[in-house]
C-alpha positions, 0 to 999 in steps of 0.5 A: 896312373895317378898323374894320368886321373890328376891331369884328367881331373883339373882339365875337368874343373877347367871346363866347367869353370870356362863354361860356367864364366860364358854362362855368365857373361851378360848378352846385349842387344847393341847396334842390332847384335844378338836377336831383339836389337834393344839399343836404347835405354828406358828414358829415352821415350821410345824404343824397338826391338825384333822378337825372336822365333823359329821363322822370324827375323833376328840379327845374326840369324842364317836362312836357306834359300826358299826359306820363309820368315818374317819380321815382328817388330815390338814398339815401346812407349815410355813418354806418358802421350800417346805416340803415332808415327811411321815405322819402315822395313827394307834390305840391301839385296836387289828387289829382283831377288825377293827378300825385303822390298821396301814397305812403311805403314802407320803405328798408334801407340798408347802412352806408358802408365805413370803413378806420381810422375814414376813409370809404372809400365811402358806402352807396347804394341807388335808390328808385323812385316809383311801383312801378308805371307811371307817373305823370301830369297830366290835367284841367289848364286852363293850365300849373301850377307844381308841387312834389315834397316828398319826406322821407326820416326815420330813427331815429339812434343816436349814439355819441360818445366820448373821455377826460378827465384829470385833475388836468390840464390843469384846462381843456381843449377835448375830442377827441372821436371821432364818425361823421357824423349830422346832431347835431356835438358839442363839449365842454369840461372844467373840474376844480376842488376838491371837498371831499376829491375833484375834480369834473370839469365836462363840458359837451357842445354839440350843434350841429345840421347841415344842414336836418335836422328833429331829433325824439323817436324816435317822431317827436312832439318836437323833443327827443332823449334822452341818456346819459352814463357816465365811467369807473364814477363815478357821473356827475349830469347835472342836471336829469336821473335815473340819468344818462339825460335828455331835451334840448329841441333847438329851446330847449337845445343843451348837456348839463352833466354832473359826476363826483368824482374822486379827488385823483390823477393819471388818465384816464376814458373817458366816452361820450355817447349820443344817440337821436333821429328824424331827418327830411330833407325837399326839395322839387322844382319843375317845370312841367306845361304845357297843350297845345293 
């Protein structure tokens, strides 16, 4: 008996030691597992997620045939400007059986709360799909696996700054300041001698965040457009003209630009600007199972 009560009792510790250590791993909502779908981090600038409810759509979620839902998507802005944009719904199941049928509509959303350059509070606002009712499946012969995509795309203005002394130091990794976007920007300064001046190197390396999809501004290339001002000098940003460019993201990832500087002591502002689309898409599984 006694073997018998120890045996009982240590497989008693064990399972609450199991179900304690589930309890306490961490959930995630990576690559739309689980049910909001969070991928991307606070810096990035902006974020969705699906909210989770009874009769609304989540990754991971099973339905019966017939059954009505709809999806509620929660749009995030951590840049201080206000964003407008286009957020899009669809699945992969023939509209012949219901379910997603493709649909966009337009957000507004204002920008996040900013004291001192540090984030207060994001932006968020709720975007529902469909307007209308509800949606559903119907026809289906045997339970079918389905994904939700939905891509949520926008037009980002960047503004990033910073300064550049020279003489010294005559090489040095520049501070910058910048607001989050789903572009991080590096740079570095060289200055050597030019003739009778100096000529101050700048080299800025762009490092794209997250599973964000970088573009033109209409959405056609996989490039974003730049400008770059120091001080009032005239600035060269080979193989660019009057200091505006194209930069082919998915090929370059850096800007090299140059400016003379008189052989004296001083500091210059500079300021890089980038113009670029910007396009988020997650997808959601779910299953619809066939009743008999």
């Amino acid at each position: 008996m006694r073997i018998k009560e120890v045996l009982i009792a240590g497989l008693l510790v064990l399972s609450i030691l199991v179900i304690s250590g589930v309890e306490q791993c961490p959930t995630t909502g990576i690559g739309g597992i689980g049910g909001g779908g969070k991928t991307q981090a606070s810096s990035y600038g902006l974020d969705f997620t699906l909210s989770e409810g009874l009769d609304k759509l989540t990754a991971g979620k099973a339905f019966n045939l017939g059954d009505t839902f709809y999806a509620e998507a929660v749009i995030e802005n951590y840049d201080s400007e206000q964003r407008t944009g286009n957020i899009c719904i669809r699945d992969d199941i023939d509209d012949a059986y219901g379910g997603i049928q493709g649909y966009c509509k337009p957000f507004t959303i204002p920008g996040a709360t900013y004291i001192e350059s540090k984030l207060e509070s994001p932006a968020s606002i709720k975007v529902i799909f469909p307007e209308k009712e509800y949606y559903s499946y119907k026809g289906l012969f045997a339970d079918v696996n389905v994904k939700a995509y939905i891509t949520v795309s926008y037009i980002q203005h960047s503004i990033i700054s910073g300064e550049i002394k020279s003489p010294d130091p005559e090489t040095e990794t520049l501070t910058l300041q910048q607001i989050a976007a789903p572009i991080k920007v590096t740079a570095e300064k060289t200055i050597s001698a030019k003739d009778e001046n100096l000529k101050a190197n700048v080299k800025f390396s762009l490092q794209k965040q997250g599973t964000y999809n970088i573009t033109t501004t209409d959405f056609k290339r996989n490039a974003a457009a730049y400008s770059v001002k120091i001080g009032n000098l005239a600035v060269t940003c080979p193989p660019s003209e009057n200091n505006q460019g194209i930069i082919e993201f998915e090929n370059t990832k850096f800007i090299s630009c140059s400016a003379l500087l008189p052989r004296e002591q001083r500091t210059e502002p500079f300021i890089l600007t980038l113009d670029y689309g910007v396009k988020l898409t997650k997808d959601f599984g779910f299953k619809i199972k066939k009743t008999e």
